[in-house]
Each structure stands twice: as C-alpha cells, then as structure tokens.
C-alpha positions as CSV (number, residue, x, y, z in Angstrom):
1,X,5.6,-21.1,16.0
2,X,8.8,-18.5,14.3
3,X,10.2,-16.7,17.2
4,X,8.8,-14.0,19.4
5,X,4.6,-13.6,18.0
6,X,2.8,-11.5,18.6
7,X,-0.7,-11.7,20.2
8,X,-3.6,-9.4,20.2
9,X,-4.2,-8.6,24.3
10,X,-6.4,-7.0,26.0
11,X,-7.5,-3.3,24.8
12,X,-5.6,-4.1,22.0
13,X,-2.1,-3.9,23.0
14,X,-0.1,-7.0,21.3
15,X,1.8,-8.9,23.8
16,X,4.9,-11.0,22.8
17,X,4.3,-14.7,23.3
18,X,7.7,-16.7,24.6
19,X,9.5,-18.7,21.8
20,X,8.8,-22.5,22.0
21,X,12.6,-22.6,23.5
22,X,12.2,-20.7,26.2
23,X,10.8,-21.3,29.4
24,X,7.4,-21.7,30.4
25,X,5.7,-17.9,31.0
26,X,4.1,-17.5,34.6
27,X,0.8,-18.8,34.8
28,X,-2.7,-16.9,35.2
29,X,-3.1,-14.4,32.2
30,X,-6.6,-14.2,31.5
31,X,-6.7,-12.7,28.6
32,X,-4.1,-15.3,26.9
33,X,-7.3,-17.7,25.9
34,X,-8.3,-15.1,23.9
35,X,-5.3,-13.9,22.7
36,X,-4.3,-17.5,21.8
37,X,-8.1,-17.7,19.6
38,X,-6.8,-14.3,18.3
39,X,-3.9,-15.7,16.8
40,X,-5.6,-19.2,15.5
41,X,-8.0,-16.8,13.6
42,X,-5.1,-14.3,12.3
43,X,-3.0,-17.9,10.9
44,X,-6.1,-19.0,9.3
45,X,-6.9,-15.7,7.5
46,X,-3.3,-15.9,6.6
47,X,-3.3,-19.6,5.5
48,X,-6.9,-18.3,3.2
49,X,-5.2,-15.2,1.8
50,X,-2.3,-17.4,0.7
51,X,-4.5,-19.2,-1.1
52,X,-5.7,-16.7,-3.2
53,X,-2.3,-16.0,-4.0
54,X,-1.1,-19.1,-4.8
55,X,-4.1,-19.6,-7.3
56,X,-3.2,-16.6,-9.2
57,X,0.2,-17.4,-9.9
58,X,1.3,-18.7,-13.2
59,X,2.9,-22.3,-12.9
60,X,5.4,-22.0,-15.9
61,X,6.4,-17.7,-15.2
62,X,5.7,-17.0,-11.2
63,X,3.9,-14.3,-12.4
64,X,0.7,-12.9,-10.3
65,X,-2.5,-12.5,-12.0
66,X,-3.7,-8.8,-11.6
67,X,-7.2,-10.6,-9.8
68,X,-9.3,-13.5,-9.7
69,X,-12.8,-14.2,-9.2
70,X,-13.4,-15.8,-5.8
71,X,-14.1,-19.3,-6.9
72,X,-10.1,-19.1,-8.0
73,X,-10.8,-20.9,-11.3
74,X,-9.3,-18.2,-13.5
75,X,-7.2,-15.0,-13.7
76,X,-7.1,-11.8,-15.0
77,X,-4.6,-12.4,-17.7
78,X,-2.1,-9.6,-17.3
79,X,-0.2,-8.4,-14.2
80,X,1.7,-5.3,-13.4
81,X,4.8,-4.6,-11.3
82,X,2.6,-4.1,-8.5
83,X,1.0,-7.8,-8.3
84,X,4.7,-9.2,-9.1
85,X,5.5,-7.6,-6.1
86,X,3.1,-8.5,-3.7
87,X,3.9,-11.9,-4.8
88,X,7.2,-11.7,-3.7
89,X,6.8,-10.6,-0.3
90,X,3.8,-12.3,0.7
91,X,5.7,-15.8,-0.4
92,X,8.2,-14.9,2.0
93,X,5.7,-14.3,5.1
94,X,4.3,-17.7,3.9
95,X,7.0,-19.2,4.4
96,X,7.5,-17.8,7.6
97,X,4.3,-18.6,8.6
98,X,4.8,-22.2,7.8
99,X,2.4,-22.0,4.7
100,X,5.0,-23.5,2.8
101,X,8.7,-24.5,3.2
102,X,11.7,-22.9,2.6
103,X,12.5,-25.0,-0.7
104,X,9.5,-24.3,-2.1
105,X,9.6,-20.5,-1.2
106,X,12.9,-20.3,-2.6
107,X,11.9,-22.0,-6.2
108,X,8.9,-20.2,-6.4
109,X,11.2,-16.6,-5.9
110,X,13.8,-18.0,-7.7
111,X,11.2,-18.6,-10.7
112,X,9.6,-15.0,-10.5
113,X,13.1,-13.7,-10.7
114,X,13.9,-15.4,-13.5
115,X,11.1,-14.3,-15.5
116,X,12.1,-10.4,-14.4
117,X,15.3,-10.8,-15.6
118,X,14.1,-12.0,-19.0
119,X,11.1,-9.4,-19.5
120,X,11.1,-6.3,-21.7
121,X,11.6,-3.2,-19.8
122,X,13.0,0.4,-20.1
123,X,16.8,-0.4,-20.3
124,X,18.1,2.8,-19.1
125,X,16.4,3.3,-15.7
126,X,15.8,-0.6,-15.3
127,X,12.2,0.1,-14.6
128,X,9.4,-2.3,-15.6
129,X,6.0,-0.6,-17.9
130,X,2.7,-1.2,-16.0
131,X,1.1,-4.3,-18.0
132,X,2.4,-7.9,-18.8
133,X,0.7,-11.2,-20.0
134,X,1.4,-13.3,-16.6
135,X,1.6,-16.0,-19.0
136,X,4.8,-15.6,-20.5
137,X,6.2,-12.1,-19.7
138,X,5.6,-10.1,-22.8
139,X,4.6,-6.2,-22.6
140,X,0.7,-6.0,-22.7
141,X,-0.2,-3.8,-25.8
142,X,-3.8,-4.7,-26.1
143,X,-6.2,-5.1,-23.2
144,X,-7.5,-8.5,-23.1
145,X,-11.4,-8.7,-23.3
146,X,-11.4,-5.1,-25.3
147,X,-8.5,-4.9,-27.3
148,X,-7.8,-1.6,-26.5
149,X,-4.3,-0.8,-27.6
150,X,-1.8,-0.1,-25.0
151,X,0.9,2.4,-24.9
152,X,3.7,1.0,-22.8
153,X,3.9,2.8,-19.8
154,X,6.4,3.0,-16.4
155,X,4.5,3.8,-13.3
156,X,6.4,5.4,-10.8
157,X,4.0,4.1,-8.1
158,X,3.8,0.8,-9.4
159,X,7.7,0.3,-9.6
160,X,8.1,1.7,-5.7
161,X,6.4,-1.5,-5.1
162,X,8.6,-4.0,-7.1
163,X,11.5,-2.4,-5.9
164,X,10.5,-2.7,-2.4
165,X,9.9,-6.4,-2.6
166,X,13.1,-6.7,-4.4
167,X,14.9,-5.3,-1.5
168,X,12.8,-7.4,0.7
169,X,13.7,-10.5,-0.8
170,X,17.9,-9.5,-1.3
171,X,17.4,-9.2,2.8
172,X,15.3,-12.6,3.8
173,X,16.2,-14.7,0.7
174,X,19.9,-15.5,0.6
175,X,19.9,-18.1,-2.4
176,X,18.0,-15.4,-4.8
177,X,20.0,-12.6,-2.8
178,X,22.1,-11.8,-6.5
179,X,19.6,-12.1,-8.7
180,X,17.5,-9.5,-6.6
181,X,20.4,-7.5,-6.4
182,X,20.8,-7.5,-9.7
183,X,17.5,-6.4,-10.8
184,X,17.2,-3.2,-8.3
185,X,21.0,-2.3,-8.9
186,X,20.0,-0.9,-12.5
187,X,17.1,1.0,-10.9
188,X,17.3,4.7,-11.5
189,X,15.1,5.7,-9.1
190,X,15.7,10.0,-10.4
191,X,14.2,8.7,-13.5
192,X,11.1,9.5,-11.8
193,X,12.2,13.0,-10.5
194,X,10.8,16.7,-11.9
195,X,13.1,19.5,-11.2
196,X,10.7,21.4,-12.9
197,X,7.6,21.2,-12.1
198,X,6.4,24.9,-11.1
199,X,4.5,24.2,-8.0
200,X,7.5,22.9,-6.4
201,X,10.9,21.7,-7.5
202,X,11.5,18.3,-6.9
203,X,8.4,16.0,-7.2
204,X,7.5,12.6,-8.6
205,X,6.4,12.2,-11.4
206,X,3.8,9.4,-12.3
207,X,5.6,8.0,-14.9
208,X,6.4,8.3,-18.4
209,X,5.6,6.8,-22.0
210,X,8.0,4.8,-24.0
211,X,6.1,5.7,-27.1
212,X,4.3,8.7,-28.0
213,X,1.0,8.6,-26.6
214,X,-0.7,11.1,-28.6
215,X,-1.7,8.9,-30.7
216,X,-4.3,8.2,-28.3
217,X,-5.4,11.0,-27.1
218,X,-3.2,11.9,-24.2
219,X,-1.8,14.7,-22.9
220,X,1.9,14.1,-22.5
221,X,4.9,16.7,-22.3
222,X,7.4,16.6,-24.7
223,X,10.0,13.9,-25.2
224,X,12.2,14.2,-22.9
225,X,16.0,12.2,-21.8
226,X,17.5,12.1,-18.3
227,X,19.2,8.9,-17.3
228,X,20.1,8.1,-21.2
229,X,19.2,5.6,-24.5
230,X,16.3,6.9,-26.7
231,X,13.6,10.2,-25.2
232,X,10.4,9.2,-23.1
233,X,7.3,11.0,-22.9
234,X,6.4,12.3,-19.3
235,X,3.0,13.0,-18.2
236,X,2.5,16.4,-18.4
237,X,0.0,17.1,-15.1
238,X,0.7,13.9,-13.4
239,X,2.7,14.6,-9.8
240,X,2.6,13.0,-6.7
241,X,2.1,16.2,-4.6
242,X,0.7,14.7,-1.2
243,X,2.8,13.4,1.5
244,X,0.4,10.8,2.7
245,X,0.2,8.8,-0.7
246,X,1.6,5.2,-1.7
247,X,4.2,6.9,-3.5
248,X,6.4,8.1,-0.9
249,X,7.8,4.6,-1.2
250,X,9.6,5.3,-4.4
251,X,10.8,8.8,-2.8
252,X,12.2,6.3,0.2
253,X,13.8,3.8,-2.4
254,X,15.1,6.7,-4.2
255,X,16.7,8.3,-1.0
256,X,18.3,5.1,0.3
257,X,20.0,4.6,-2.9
258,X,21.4,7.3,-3.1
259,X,19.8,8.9,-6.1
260,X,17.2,11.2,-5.0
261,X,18.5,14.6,-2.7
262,X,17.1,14.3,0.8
263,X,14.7,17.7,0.0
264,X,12.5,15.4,-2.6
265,X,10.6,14.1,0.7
266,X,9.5,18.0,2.2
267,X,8.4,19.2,-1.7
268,X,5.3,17.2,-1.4
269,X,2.2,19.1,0.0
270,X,1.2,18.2,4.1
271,X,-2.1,20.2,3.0
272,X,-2.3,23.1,0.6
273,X,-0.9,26.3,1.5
274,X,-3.2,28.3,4.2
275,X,-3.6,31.2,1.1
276,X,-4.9,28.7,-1.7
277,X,-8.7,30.0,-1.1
278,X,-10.1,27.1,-3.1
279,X,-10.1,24.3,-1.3
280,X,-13.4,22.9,0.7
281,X,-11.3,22.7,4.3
282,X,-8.9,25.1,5.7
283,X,-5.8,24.1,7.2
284,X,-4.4,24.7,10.3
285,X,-0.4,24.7,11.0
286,X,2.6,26.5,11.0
287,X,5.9,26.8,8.4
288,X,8.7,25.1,9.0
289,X,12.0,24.3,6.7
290,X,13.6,21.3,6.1
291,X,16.8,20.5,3.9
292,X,16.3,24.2,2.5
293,X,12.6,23.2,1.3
294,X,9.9,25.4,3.2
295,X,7.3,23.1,4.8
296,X,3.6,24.0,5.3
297,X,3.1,21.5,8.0
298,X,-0.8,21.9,7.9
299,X,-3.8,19.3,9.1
300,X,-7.5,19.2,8.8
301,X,-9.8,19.4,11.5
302,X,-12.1,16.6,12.0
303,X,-14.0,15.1,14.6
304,X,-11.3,17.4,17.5
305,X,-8.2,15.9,16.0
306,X,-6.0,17.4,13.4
307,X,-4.8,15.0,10.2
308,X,-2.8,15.2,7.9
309,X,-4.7,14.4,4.8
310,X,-4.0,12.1,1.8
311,X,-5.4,12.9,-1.6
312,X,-8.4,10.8,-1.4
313,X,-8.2,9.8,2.5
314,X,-8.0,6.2,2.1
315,X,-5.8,3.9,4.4
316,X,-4.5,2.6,1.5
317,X,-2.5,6.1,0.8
318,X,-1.7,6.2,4.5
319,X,-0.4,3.1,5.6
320,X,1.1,1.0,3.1
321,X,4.5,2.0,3.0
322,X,4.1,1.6,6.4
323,X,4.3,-2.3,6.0
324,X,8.1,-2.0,4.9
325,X,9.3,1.1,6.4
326,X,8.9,1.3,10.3
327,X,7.3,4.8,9.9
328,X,5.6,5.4,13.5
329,X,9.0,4.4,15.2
330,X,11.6,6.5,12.9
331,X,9.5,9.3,13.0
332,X,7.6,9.6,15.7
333,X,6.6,13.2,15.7
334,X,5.2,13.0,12.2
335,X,4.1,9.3,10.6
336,X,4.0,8.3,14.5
337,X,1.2,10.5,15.2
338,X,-0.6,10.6,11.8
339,X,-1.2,7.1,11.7
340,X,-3.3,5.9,14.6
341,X,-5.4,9.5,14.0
342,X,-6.1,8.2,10.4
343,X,-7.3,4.7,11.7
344,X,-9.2,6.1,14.4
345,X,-10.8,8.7,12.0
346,X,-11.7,6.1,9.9
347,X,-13.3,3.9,12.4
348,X,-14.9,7.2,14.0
349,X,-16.3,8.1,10.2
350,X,-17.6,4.6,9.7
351,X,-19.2,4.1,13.1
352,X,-20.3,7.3,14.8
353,X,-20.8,9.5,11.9
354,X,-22.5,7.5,8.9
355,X,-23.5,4.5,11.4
356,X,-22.2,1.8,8.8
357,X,-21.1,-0.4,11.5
358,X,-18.0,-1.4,9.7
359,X,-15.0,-0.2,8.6
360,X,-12.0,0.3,6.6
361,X,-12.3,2.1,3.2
362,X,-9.8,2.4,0.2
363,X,-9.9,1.6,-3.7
364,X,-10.9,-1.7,-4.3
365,X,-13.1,-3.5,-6.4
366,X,-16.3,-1.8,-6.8
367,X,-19.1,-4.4,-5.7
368,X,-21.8,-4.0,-8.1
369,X,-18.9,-3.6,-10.8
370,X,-15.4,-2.5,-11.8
371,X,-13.4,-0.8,-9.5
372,X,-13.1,2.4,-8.0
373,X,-11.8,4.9,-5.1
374,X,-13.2,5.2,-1.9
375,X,-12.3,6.7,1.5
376,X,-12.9,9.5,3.7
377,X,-13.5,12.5,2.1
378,X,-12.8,14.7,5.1
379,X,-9.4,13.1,5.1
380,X,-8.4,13.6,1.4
381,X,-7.9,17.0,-0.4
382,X,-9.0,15.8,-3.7
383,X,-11.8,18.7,-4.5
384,X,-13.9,16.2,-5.7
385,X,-13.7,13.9,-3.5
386,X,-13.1,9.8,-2.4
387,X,-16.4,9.0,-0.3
388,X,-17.5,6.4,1.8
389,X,-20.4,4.9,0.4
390,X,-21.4,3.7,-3.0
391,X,-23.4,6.5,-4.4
392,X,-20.5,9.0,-3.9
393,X,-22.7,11.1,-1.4
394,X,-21.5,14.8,-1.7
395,X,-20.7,15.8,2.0
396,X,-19.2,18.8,3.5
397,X,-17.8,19.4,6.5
398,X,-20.0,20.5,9.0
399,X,-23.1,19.4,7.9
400,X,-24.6,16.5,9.3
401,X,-23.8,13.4,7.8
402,X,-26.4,11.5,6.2
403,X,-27.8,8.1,7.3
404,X,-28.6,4.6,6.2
405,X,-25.9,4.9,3.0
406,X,-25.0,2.1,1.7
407,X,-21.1,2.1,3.0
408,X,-18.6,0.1,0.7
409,X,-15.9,-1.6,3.2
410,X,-12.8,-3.6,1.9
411,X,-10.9,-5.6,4.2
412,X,-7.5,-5.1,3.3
413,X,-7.7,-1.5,5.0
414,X,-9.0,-2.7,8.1
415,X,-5.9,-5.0,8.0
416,X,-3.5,-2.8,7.4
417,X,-4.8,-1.0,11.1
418,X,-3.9,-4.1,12.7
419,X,-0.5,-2.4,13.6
420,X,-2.7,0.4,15.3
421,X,-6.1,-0.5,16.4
422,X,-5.3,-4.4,16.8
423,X,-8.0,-5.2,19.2
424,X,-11.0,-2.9,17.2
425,X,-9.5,-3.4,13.7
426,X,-9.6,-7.3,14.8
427,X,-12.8,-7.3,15.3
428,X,-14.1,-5.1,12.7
429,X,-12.4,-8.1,10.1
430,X,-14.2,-11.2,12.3
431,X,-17.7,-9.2,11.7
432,X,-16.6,-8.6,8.2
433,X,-16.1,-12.7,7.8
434,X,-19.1,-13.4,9.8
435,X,-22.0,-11.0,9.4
436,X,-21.6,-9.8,6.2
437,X,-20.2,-13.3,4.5
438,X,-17.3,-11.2,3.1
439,X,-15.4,-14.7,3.0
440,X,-14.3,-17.7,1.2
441,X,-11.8,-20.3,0.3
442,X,-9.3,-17.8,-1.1
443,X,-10.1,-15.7,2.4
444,X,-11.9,-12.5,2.4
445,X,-13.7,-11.1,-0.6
446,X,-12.5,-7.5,-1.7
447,X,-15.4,-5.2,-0.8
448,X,-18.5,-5.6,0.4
449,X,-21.2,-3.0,0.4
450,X,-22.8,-2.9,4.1
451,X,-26.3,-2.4,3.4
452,X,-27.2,-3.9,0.5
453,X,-24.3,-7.0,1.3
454,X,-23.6,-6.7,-2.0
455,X,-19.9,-8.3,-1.8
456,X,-17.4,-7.5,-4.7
457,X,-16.9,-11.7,-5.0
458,X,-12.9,-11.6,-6.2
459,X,-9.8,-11.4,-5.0
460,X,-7.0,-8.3,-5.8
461,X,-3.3,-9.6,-6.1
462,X,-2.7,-6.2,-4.4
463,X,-4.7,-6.0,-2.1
464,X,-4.5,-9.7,-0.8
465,X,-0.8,-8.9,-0.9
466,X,-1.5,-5.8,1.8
467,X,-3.7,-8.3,4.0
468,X,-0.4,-10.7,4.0
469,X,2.0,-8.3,4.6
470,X,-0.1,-6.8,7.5
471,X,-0.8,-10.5,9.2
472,X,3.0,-11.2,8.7
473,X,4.3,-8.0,10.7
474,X,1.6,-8.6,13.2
475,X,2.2,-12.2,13.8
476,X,6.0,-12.2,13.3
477,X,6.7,-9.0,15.3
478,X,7.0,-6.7,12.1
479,X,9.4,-8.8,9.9
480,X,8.7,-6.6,6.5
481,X,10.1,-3.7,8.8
482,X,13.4,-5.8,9.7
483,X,13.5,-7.0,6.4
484,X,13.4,-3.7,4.7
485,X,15.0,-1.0,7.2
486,X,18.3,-2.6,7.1
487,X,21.2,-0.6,8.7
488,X,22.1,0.8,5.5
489,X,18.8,1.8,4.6
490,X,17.9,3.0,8.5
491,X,20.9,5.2,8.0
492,X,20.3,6.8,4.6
493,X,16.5,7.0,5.7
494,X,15.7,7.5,9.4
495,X,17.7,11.0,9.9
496,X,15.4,12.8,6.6
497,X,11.9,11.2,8.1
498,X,12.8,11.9,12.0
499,X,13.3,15.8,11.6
500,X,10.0,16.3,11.1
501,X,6.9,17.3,13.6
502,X,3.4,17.5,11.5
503,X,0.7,19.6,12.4
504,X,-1.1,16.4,13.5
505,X,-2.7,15.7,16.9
506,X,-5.8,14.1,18.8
C-alpha cells in the first residue's frame, strides 16, 4: 500500500487508511471490513483496466490504440492525441498502484516520448493533428478499413488532453521530466484562441486545418496566421461555448502558461442568455462580471435543484478535467457545487425518473454499433438533444418521462462520480460487473444497454484512461490533482476559477 488510501466508508464518505509505517489505528470500526472489500474490488478493477491498456499499446512506438475489441487480440490501427495521453497518465497511476514498477513505467514513458518528439505535427504552435498510425507515428491521411482521405487536423480538445498528461508526467516522472518539458514548452496554447468570434470575444476554437479542407466538402473560414510559418484553416462555426465541457482544460493549460488572458474562462456560456427565446428550458440566474467579461451565471431547473448545464449533459463534459484540476476545492462556489448536483442528477435521471436501474451516461461506444453521444438531455443545452436511452427518446421537461426504455450506461461515467457519490457510484459499477456482465479480462466493457443487455464488447483507450485516472485519485488520495495543480499552476489558476459563484444549488 502507497501512502495515505483512501477507503470507501460508510454513506460514502472516504476515510484515510494509516500508511503501513504508522501505528496501528484503534480497533472496532465496523465498517472497515467493508471498506477493506471496497478497496480489494477498486485494485482489481484497476489491475483489469490496466490491462486493456497495456494490450493496446504498440510494442515498438508506445503508442495507444484508439480501441480494442474486448478479447484484446487486435487494435484500432490509428490513435489520436487523446489515447497518447491517457496512456501517459494512466502508466503512472499503475505504477503507483503497483501494476508495474518504476523501471518499467519509466521505459514505457520514456518510449511514448520518444515517438512524440519524432512525429509530424504543426511546428509553429507545437500541437499534434488528431489521427496517427500507432504503428509507427505517421499522420493518418486515409481511414483504415474505408480509405476515406483525411485532412490533417489539430483538435483543440484533443491537444488539452496531451498537454495535460505531459504536465502530469514533467511533475511525477523525474527521468522523462525534460523530454516532457520539452514537448509542452513549444505549445501555443492562443493558437486555439478567437478574438473574433461575434457571440463573444475570446473563445476556443475547435481546431484548425493544415490543408484546405474544401476539397472535401467542409465549411472552413479562410486561411488564417497567428502564431507564425505557413496559414491554417479554422473551422468556421466550430466554438467551445459551454462552460461545463472537456475543453475548459485547454482554457486551463492555456491560462497557466501564460498565454491565454484570464477573461477566456467567463466568455463561455453558463446557460444561454435569459432573452434568447429559443431554447427548450429557461434559465434562472443573475449577471455578474468577471475580469471585464459580463457573466450570465444561469442554471436549469430539474428535479428542485438548479445545474449548470453542459452541451449534451453528459459526465463526461462535466467531470473530466476534474481528474487533473482540483475543481470542487479551488472553487468551491462554482465547480464545488455543480458537480455533486450533476452526479446526483444523473443517478436521480437514471433511477427515479426512467427506472433504468443504472447509471452513468456519456459518449461511448454505441452497443448495437459505432459510437455515439448520450446523456441527460435536461442537463445539456444542445436543442437537439444527448438522451439517455438508445432510441434517442424525444423528452421535454415536464412531461412525464417514459418507461421501460432501453437505457445505454457506460462505466467510465459512473467512475468518474467516485470522487462524489463514492458509496452509490460504487455500487452502481459492482452491479454493472455483476448483473449486467458488463465485464471481462480487459475490466469493464464500454456500454451496455440495460434492457436489452446488449453490451458494446470493446474497450476505449479514452475512456479506460478516465476509469484509471478516477481509481488512481480515489485510491491514492487524488494524485492527478497533486500532480497537476502544482504551486505554479495553483497560482496562475486558482485565483480566475475561485471568483466565481454559479447559479447552481440543490
């Protein structure tokens, strides 16, 4: 055992078990049998996930295949900067874990880095296009099994991720501390930043084309030069515009550095203005101003709490930058309240309102085929709508929701509410494994559709990377957070996110 763990308690409050050097605790818990069984199951799901991971990573590059089916025979072929890093950090947390030792963690970072340092990307900003052969390195320009072409492309979101495990691994990985350094010290991280964009000034843009894309039948603005070497084509309607979305990490990366003005993080939208008459749920809140930006710090109504909505209201959006940055505890007025609400609106959603039984809804893979967005369409401002359930019911709110649908549920969501429902999202997971068979040698499947039990039967690099990062901060007392709010980045960070009081409350 690493230090101080972790335990799940009673009523789900995680209690700190001693280190092995210090003295024996006082006798007569009760609930440490279970709490010990807890963390036995937790290791194991961990030891299963790592698996997975380690299957899908290419012996001669380090590279991590984009997914694999669930027997592990065989990967996807191509990776993004995404699955690179989720590779990265979840090799740490398995060393940490004991999964494997400190050498091997080190050659097997060493290795990825390596192949990074040697891969094609855009020089200028230092940032990475979306697809690689995890073979040997090279930009993907036709898709394997199709052989559609290609267009090179840099995803904002994408990179947010890389450069997170980067910093990650220049923090808990002294002997590859300069080669990390020196990949994410030629990150531009305002690259990614629209001054321009009319809705408001300041946002992040999804990414951009090194070649004309037109060619192919998409929309993209005109070529356009900001941090130098030859023009790029920008996507021309393509913004992150929410505040709870995955892409807040590159707005934090972007921040810390340096790079990005401290306003970037108030342009996005908490909901839509109260006078857009469009959308399907009015907002409730007040205006307030931060950094000179004017904030509408809205919520929906659902269920008698107030959220802050993501664009599709799936945890995914919500929580994972969550895993790096200690969110809830730097800004406890805003992330600190918004998160628990989202977990318990998800498990209220799942269990009182469509009577699934289960839990825990993001993209995933799609389990009678592909892949596709789900969540909690009360929770999302997308018009259209991420739903629960595989037929894409159209619900509104205040209607009764229907019955007996045939909920799709993917495990790495109901992981990453370990941090805040430990005790219900714990055993949401074991009946996941148990009932439903979601489960096998590379741990748990990606999806599984509840009443049907049809089980998407392969494994995501990403989203196996979530599940490990999740199990590592709950069984090693939140070591991605130590790992990635440093001092430096605490103090560049903590005083932008802390101002801030959403509209949220339960």
């Amino acid at each position: 055992m690493l230090g101080a763990v972790p335990l799940l308690g009673a009523g789900g409050a995680l209690v700190a078990a001693a280190p092995a050097s210090a003295a024996p605790p006082a006798p007569a818990a009760p609930a440490a049998p279970r709490a010990e069984e807890q963390e036995r199951t937790l290791r194991r799901w961990a030891a299963d996930t790592w698996r997975s991971l380690d299957a899908m990573t290419h012996p001669g590059t380090g590279l991590a295949a984009d997914n694999i089916g669930a027997d592990l025979a065989t990967g996807s072929g191509y990776t993004s900067p995404t699955n690179i890093g989720g590779l990265l950090w979840s090799t740490l947390v398995a060393r940490e874990l004991g999964l494997i030792t400190p050498g091997e963690s080190r050659r097997r970072v060493a290795r990825t880095l390596r192949t990074l340092a040697a891969m094609e990307r855009h020089e200028p900003s230092g940032m990475y296009v979306n697809w690689y052969d995890e073979a040997d390195g090279s930009i993907l320009r036709t898709w394997p099994g199709s052989g559609d072409v290609v267009v090179p492309f840099v995803s904002s979101v994408d990179m947010g991720w890389l450069g997170a495990a980067l910093h990650v691994v220049a923090e808990a990985d002294p002997s590859n501390r300069r080669a990390a350094r020196a990949l994410t010290d030629a990150m531009r991280w305002d690259v990614f930043l629209d001054r321009e964009v009319e809705a408001q000034p300041g946002q992040v843009v999804g990414g951009f084309w090194l070649e004309d894309p037109s060619r192919d039948g998409v929309t993209a603005s005109a070529p356009w030069n900001g941090v130098g070497g030859e023009d790029v084509w920008y996507h021309a309607t393509h913004h992150y515009d929410t505040a709870v979305s995955e892409a807040r990490m590159v707005t934090y990366l972007g921040i810390a550095a340096g790079q990005l003005p401290a306003g970037v993080y108030f342009t996005t939208f908490r909901t839509f203005p109260p006078d857009w008459t469009w959308p399907e749920t009015a907002p409730v809140g007040e205006w307030a101003t931060y950094e000179g930006v004017d904030v509408f710090e809205g919520a929906h109504p659902y269920r008698g709490m107030h959220v802050v909505p993501g664009w599709g209201g799936s945890m995914f959006e919500e929580l994972m930058p969550d895993l790096f940055v200690p969110e809830a505890e730097w800004a406890p007025d805003s992330w600190g309240v918004n998160h628990p609400l989202h977990v318990r609106a998800q498990r209220e959603h799942a269990l009182d309102e469509a009577g699934y039984g289960y839990w825990g809804f993001s993209p995933c893979s799609e389990p009678h085929a592909g892949y596709r967005e789900y969540g909690v369409d009360a929770l999302g401002l997308n018009p259209t709508g991420y739903f629960s359930d595989a037929a894409g019911t159209d619900w509104h709110a205040g209607e009764d929701y229907p019955r007996g649908l045939d909920g799709v549920v993917t495990p790495h969501a109901a992981a990453l509410a370990l941090q805040y429902e430990p005790e219900a999202a714990f055993a949401n997971l074991s009946r996941i494994e148990t009932e439903l068979g979601a489960y096998g040698e590379g741990g748990f499947h990606d999806a599984v559709a509840v009443d049907t039990g049809v089980r998407a039967e392969r494994h995501l690099s990403l989203d196996q990377s979530m599940i490990m990062g999740a199990l590592g901060n709950v069984l090693l007392g939140g070591i991605l957070h130590d790992w990635f709010g440093t001092p430096a980045v605490e103090e560049a960070l903590r005083p932008v996110i802390a101002q801030e009081r959403f509209g949220a409350a339960g």
